[in-house]
C-alpha positions as CSV (number, residue, x, y, z in Angstrom):
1,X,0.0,0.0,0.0
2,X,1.3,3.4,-0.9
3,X,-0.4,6.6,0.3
4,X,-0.2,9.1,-2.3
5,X,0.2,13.0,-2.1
6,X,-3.3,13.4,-4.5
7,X,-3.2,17.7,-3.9
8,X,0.5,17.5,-4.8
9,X,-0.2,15.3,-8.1
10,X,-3.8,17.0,-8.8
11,X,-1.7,20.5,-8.8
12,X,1.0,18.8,-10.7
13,X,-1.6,17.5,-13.8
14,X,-3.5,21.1,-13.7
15,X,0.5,23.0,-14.3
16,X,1.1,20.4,-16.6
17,X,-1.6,20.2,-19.0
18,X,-1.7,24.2,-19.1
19,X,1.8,24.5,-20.0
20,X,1.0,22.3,-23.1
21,X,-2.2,24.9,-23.7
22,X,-4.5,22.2,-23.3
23,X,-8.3,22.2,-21.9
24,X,-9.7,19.5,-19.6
25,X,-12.0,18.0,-22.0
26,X,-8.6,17.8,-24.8
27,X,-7.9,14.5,-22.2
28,X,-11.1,13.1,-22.6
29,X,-10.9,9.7,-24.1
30,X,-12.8,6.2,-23.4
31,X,-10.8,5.5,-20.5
32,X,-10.1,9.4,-19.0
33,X,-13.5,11.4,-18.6
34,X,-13.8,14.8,-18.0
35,X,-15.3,14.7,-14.1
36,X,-12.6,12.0,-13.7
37,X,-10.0,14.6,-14.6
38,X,-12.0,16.9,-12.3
39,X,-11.1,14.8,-9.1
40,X,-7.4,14.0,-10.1
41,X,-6.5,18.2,-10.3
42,X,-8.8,18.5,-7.2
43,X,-6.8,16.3,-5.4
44,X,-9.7,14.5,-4.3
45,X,-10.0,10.8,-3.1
46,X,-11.6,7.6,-5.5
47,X,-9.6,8.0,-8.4
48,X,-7.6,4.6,-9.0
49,X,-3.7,4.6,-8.8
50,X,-4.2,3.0,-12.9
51,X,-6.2,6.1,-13.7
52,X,-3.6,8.5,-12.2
53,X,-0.5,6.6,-14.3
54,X,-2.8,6.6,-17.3
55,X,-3.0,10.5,-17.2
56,X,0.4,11.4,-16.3
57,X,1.4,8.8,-20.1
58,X,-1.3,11.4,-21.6
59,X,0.5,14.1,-21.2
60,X,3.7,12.3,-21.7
61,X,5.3,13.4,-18.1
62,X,8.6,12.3,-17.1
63,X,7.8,11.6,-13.6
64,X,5.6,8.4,-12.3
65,X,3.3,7.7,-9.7
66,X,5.9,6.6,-7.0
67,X,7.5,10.5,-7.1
68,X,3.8,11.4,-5.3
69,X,4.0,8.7,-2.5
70,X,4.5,9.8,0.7
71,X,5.3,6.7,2.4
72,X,8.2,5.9,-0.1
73,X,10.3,9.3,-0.3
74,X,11.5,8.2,3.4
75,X,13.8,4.6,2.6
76,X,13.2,3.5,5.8
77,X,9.7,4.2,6.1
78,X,9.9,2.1,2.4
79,X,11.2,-0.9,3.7
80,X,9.2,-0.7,6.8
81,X,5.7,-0.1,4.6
82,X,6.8,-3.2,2.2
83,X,7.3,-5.4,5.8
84,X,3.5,-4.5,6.8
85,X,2.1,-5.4,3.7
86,X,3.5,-8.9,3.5
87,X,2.9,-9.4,7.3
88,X,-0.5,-8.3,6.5
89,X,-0.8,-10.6,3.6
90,X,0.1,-13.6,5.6
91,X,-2.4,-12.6,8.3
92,X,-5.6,-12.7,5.6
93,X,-4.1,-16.0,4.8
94,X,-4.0,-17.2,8.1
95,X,-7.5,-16.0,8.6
96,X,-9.4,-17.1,5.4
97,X,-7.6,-20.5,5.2
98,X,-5.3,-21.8,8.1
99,X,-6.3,-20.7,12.0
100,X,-7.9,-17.0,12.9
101,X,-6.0,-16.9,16.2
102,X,-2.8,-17.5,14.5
103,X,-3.5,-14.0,11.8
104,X,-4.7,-12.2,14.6
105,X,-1.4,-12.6,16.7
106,X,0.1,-11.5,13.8
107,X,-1.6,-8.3,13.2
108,X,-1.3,-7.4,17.1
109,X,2.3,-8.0,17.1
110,X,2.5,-5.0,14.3
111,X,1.2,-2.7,17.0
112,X,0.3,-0.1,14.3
113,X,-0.8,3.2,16.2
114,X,-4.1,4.6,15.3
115,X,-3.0,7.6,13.2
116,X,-1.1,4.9,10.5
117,X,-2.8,4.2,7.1
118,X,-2.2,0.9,7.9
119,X,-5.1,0.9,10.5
120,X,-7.6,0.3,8.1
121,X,-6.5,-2.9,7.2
122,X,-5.7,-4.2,10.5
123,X,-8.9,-3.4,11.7
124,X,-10.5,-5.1,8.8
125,X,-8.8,-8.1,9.0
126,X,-9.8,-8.2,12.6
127,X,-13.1,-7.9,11.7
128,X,-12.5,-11.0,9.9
129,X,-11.1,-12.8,12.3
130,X,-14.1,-12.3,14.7
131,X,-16.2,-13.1,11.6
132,X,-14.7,-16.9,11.4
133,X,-15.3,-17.0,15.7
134,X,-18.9,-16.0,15.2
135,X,-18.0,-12.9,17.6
136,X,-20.6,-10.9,15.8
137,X,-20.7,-7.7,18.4
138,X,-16.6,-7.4,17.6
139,X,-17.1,-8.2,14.6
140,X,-19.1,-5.7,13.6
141,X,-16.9,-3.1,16.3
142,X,-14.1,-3.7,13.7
143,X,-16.0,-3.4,10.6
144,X,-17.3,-0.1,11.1
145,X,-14.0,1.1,12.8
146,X,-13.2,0.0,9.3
147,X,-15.5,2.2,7.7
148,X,-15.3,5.4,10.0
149,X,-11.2,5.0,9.1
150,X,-11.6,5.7,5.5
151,X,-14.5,8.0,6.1
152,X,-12.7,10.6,8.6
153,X,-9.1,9.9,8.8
154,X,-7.7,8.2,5.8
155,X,-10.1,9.3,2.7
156,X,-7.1,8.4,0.1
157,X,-7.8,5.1,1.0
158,X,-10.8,5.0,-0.5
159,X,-9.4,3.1,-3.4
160,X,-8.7,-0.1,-1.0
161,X,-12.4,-0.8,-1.5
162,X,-12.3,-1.8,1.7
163,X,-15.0,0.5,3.0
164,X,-17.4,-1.7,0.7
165,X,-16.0,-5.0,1.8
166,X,-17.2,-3.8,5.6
167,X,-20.6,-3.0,4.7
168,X,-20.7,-6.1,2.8
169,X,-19.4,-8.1,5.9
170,X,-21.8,-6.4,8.3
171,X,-24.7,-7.1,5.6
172,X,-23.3,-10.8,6.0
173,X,-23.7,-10.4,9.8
174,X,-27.1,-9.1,9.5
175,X,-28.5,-11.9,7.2
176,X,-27.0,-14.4,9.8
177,X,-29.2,-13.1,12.1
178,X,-31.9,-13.2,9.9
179,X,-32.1,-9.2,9.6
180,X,-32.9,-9.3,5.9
181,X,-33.8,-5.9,5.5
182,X,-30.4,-4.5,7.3
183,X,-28.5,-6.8,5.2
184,X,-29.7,-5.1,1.9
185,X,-29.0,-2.2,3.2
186,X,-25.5,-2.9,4.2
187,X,-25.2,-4.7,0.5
188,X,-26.4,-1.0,-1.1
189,X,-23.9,0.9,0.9
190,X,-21.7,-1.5,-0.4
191,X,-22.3,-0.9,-3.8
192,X,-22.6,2.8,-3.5
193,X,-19.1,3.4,-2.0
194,X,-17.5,0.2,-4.6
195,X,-14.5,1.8,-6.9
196,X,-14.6,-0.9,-10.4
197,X,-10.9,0.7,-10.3
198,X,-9.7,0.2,-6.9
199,X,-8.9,-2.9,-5.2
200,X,-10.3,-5.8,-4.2
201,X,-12.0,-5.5,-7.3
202,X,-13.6,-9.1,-7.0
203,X,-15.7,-7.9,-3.7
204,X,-17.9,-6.2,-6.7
205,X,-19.8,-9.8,-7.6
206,X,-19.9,-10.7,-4.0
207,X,-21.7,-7.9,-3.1
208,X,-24.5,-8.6,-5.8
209,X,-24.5,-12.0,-5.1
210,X,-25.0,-11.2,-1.8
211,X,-27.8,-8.3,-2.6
212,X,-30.0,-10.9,-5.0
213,X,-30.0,-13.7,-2.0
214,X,-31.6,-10.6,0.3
215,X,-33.6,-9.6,-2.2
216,X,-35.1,-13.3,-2.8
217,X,-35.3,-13.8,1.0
218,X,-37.6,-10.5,0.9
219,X,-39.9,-12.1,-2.0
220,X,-38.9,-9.2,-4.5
221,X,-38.0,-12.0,-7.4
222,X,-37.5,-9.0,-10.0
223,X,-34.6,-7.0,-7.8
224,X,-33.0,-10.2,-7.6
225,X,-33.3,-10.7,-11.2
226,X,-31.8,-7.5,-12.0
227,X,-29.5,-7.7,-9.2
228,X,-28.4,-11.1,-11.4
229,X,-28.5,-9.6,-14.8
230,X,-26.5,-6.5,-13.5
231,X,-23.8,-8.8,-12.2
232,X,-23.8,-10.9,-15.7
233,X,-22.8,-7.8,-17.8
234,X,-20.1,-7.5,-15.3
235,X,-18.6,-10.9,-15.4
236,X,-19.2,-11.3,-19.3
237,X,-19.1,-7.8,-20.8
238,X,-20.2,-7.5,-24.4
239,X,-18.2,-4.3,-25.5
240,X,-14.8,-4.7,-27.3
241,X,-15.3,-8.4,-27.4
242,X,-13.9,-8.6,-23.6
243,X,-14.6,-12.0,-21.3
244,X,-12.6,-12.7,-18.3
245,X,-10.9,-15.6,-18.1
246,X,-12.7,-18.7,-17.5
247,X,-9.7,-20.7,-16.1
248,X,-8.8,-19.7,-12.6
249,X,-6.3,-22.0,-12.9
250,X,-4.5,-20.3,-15.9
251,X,-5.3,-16.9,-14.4
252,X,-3.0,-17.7,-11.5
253,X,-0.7,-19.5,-13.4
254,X,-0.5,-16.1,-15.6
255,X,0.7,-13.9,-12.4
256,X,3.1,-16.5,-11.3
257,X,4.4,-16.3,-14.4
258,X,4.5,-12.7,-15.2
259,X,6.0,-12.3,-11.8
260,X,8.9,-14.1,-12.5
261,X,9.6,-12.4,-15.8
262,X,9.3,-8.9,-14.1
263,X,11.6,-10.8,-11.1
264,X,14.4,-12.1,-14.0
265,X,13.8,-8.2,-15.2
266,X,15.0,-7.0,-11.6
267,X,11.8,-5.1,-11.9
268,X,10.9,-5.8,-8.3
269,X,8.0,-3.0,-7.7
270,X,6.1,-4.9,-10.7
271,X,7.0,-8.6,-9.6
272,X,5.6,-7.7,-6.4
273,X,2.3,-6.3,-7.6
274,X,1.6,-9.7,-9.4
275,X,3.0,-11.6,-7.1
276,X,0.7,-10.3,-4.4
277,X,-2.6,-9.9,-6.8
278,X,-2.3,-14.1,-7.7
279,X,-1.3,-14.3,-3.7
280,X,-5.1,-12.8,-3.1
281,X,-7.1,-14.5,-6.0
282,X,-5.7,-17.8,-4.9
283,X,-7.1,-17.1,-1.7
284,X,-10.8,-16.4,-2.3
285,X,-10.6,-19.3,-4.4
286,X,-8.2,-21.9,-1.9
287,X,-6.3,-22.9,-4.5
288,X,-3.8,-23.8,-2.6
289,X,-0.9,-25.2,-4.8
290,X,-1.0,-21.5,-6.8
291,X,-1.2,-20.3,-3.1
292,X,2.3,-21.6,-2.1
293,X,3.8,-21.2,-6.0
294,X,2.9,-17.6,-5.5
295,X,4.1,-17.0,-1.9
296,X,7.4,-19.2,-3.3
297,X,7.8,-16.6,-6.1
298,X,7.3,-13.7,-3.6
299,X,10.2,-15.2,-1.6
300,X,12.4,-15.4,-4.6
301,X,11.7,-12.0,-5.0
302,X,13.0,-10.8,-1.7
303,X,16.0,-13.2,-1.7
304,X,17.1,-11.3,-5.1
305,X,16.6,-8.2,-3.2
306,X,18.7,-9.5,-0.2
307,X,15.9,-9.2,2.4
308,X,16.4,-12.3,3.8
309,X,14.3,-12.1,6.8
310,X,10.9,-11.4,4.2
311,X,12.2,-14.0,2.0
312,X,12.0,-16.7,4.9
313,X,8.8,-15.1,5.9
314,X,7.1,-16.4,2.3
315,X,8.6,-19.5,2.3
316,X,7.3,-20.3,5.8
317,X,4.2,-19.0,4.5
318,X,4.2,-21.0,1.9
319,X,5.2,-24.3,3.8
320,X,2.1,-23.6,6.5
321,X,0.1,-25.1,4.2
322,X,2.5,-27.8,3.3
323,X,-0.7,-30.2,4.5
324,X,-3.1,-28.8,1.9
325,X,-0.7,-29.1,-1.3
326,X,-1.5,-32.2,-3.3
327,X,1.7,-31.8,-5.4
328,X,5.2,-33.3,-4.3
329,X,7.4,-31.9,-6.8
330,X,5.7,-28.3,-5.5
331,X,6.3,-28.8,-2.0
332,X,10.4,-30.0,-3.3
333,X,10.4,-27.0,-5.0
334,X,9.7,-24.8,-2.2
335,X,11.9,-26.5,0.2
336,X,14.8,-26.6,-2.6
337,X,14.1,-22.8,-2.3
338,X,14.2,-22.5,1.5
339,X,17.6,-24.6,1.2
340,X,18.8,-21.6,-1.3
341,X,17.8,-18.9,1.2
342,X,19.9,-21.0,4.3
343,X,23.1,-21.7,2.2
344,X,22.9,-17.8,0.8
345,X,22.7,-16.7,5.0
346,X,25.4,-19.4,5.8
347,X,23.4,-21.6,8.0
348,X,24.6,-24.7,6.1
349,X,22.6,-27.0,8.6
350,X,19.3,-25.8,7.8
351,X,20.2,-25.8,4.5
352,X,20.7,-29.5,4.4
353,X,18.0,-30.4,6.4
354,X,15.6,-28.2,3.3
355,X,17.6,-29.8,0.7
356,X,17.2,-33.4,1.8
357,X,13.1,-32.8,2.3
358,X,13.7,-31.1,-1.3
359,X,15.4,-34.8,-2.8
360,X,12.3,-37.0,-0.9
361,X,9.4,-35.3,-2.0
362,X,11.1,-35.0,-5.9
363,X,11.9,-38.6,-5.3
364,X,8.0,-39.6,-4.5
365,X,6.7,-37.2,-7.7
366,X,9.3,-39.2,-10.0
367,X,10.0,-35.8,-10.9
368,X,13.5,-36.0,-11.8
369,X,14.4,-32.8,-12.4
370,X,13.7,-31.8,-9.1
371,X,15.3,-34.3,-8.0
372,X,18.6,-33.6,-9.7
373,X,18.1,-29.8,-8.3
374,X,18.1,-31.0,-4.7
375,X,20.9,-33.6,-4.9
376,X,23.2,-30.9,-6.3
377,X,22.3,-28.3,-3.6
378,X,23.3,-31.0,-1.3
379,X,26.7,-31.7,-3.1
380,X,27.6,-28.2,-2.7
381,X,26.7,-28.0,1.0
382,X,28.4,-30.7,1.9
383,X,31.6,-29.5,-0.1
384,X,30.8,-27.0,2.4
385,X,30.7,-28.8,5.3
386,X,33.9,-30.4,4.0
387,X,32.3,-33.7,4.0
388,X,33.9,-34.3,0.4
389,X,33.2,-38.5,-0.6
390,X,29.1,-37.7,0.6
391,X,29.3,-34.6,-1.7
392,X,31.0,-36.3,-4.7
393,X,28.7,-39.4,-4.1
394,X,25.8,-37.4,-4.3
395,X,27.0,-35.3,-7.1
396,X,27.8,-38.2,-9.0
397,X,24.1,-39.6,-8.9
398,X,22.8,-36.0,-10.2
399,X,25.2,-36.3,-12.6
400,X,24.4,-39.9,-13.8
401,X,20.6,-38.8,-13.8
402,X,21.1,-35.7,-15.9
403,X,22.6,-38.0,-18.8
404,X,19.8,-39.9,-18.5
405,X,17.3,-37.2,-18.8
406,X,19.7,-34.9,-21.0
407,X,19.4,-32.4,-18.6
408,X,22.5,-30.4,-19.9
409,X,22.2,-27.5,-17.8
410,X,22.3,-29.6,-14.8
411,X,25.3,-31.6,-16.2
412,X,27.1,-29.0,-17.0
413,X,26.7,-27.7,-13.4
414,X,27.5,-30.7,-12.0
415,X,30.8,-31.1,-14.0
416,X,31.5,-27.3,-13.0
417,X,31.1,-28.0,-9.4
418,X,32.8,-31.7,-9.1
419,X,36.1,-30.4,-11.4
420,X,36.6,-26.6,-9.4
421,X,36.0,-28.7,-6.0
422,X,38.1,-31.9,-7.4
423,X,41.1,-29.3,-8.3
424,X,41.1,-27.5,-4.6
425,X,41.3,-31.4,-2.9
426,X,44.1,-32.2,-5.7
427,X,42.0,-34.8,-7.1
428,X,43.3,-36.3,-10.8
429,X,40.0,-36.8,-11.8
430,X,39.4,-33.0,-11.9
431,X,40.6,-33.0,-15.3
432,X,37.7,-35.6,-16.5
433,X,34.9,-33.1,-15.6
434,X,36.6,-30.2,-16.5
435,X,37.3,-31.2,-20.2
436,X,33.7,-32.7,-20.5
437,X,32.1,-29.4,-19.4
438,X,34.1,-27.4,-22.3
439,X,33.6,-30.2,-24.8
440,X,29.6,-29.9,-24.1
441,X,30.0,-26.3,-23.6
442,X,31.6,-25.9,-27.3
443,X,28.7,-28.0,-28.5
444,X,26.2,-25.9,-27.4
445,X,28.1,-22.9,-29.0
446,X,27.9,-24.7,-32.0
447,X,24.3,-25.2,-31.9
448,X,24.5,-28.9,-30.7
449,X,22.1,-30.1,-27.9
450,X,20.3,-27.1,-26.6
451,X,20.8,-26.4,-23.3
452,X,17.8,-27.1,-21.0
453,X,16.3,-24.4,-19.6
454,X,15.9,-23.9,-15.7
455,X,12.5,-24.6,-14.6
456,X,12.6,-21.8,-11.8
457,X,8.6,-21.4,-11.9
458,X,5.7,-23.4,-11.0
459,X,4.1,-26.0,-12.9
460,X,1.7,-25.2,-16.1
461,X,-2.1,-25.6,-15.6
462,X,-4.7,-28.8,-16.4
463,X,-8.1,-28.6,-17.2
């Protein structure tokens, strides 16, 4: 979350766009409409963060949206801000999916005061967690602390959506106690303070969802029907030929993906953002093997950016729901990855101890590749540990399996590792692997057997 100076920016646009002798309505477009444009050079709250980047490409400025946050000018207050969010993150996890008790520890161990953003989501996640416990009075406390926090303190917030995700939690409360009429109520506030641009955009069916179930419980058939057809034309729009994607499998697949292209870019801020959106669609959804590939990738993310400590964090996160994963060869893949993290921080103990559950659960998938991955993590960190026959055993397996699978990345790893290490114990045999890394080297070069790519992401979806 990043709080953004909107007078500063609104003042900024207005300079801007008369410098270049250009009227409000010269912007206007099917995305940017003029009262839009109205609220961005007012400074005033509801415009999205997508609508705000989208004006300042129209009139082709040089600065982005980041040079308006107020949270990120201070580096400290940066890194401290990026800390919350993922703590945060894990805490909705925790609450939705794992133990409410657990997320709510979390959040009070934050001990965010009342006068930081960050407030609003604490409270609402509390809210939450007394939802789960059937604590409807603190519950609903929460809920509209929730509410009042965007409505009187924090109006730039507005964007979160989660002002409409209370109401539509307290309209939830209401129907449970079979208060139909309050619950529609609760369910139009909802809709009335929803931003289709902000976040949490999926909150925008369950509210009208929610709103033709109160409507049928109050016998008015044709609300609900509207209610229904309204919420069609969201989910399959006719314009431009648009449909969301069908597959929720692919979709997450898609951010997983993406983030890891953005990561292998070192363009963190956007790796991140995906990162965390497929983190929150997998969620709602429990799709829990997406769940941990995501909170893997997040990890990856943080280890590139040598936060350590954050990088555990997802991992861990990841590995909380190690129960729930039907997949071994995902589960080696995140412990191959928390094995990574230890042998980077030095703590070549818990590095094996990752890297051998890495090698059993590859070995029960029959997913060689993995496999081979975890053997030669081990190899190293026992070279480490300067037990040298283990390591060169071990090795020698990964390297036996990779000719078998022509896995010539792998093997020419492995050759790398076993001649450099051979060559520091004096070993004659260090000349073997040496020369057969540059012969299969050379034959790459001269477009031989192509080297097999690194399978660094998760796995592809099935219908």
């Amino acid at each position: 979350m990043n709080i953004i100076d909107r007078a500063a920016f609104g003042e900024y646009i207005r300079r801007v766009r008369k410098q270049q002798k250009l009227q409000q309505k010269d912007l206007v477009d099917d995305v940017m409409t003029q009262p839009l444009l109205s609220l961005i050079e007012t400074g005033k709250p509801g415009v999205s963060e997508d609508k705000m980047r989208y004006v300042l490409k129209k009139l082709n400025s040089s600065l982005d949206l980041s040079d308006f946050y107020i949270i990120e000018n201070d580096e400290e207050n940066k890194d401290t801000g990026e800390e919350i969010i993922i703590k945060l993150n894990i805490a909705e996890n925790l609450i939705d999916l794992l133990d409410p008790d657990e997320g709510l520890e979390m959040i009070r161990k934050l001990d965010l005061s009342d006068d930081n953003p960050f407030i609003v989501y604490s409270n609402y996640l509390k809210g939450k967690v007394f939802m789960h416990k059937k604590n409807w009075k603190k519950a609903h406390k929460y809920f509209h602390d929730t509410i009042y926090n965007i409505q009187h303190q924090f109006e730039d917030l507005a964007y979160s959506n989660l002002q409409a995700a209370a109401y539509h939690e307290l309209g939830i409360i209401a129907y449970l106690q079979n208060n139909y009429r309050e619950a529609l109520a609760c369910s139009q506030r909802a809709s009335m303070c929803f931003l289709p641009d902000g976040e949490r955009e999926y909150y925008q069916e369950m509210i009208l969802t929610s709103k033709a179930i109160y409507l049928q419980n109050l016998n008015d058939i044709d609300g609900a029907q509207s209610t229904l057809d309204e919420m069609e034309n969201i989910i399959f729009p006719k314009e431009r030929n648009h449909r969301k994607c069908f597959s929720k499998e692919a979709a997450l697949n898609m951010y997983d993906v993406r983030s890891s292209l953005f990561m292998k870019s070192k363009m963190y801020k956007q790796a991140i953002q995906y990162a965390l959106k497929g983190i929150e669609l997998a969620r709602i959804d429990k799709m829990y093997n997406r769940l941990c590939e995501l909170w893997t990738t997040l990890g990856k993310i943080h280890v590139q950016k040598n936060k350590l400590d954050l990088a555990q964090l997802c991992f861990e996160t990841a590995l909380k729901f190690e129960k729930l994963i039907d997949s071994q060869s995902l589960l080696s893949y995140i412990y191959n990855q928390l094995g990574l993290l230890y042998s980077k921080s030095r703590e070549n103990k818990k590095a094996i101890d990752n890297s051998l559950r890495a090698a059993k659960f590859a070995k029960k998938a029959n997913n060689a590749f993995r496999y081979c991955e975890a053997l030669i993590m081990l190899g190293q960190l026992y070279f480490k540990e300067h037990q040298n026959d283990e390591a060169i055993q071990i090795l020698n397996e990964a390297r036996e399996l990779s000719k078998q699978h022509s896995f010539q990345d792998l093997k020419n790893r492995i050759n790398l590792i076993l001649g450099k290490q051979l060559v520091k114990l004096g070993d004659p045999n260090a000349n073997k692997f040496i020369r057969e890394f540059f012969d299969d080297y050379a034959d790459t070069l001269e477009g031989g057997e192509e080297k097999m790519i690194r399978r660094s992401i998760g796995e592809p979806p099935s219908g």
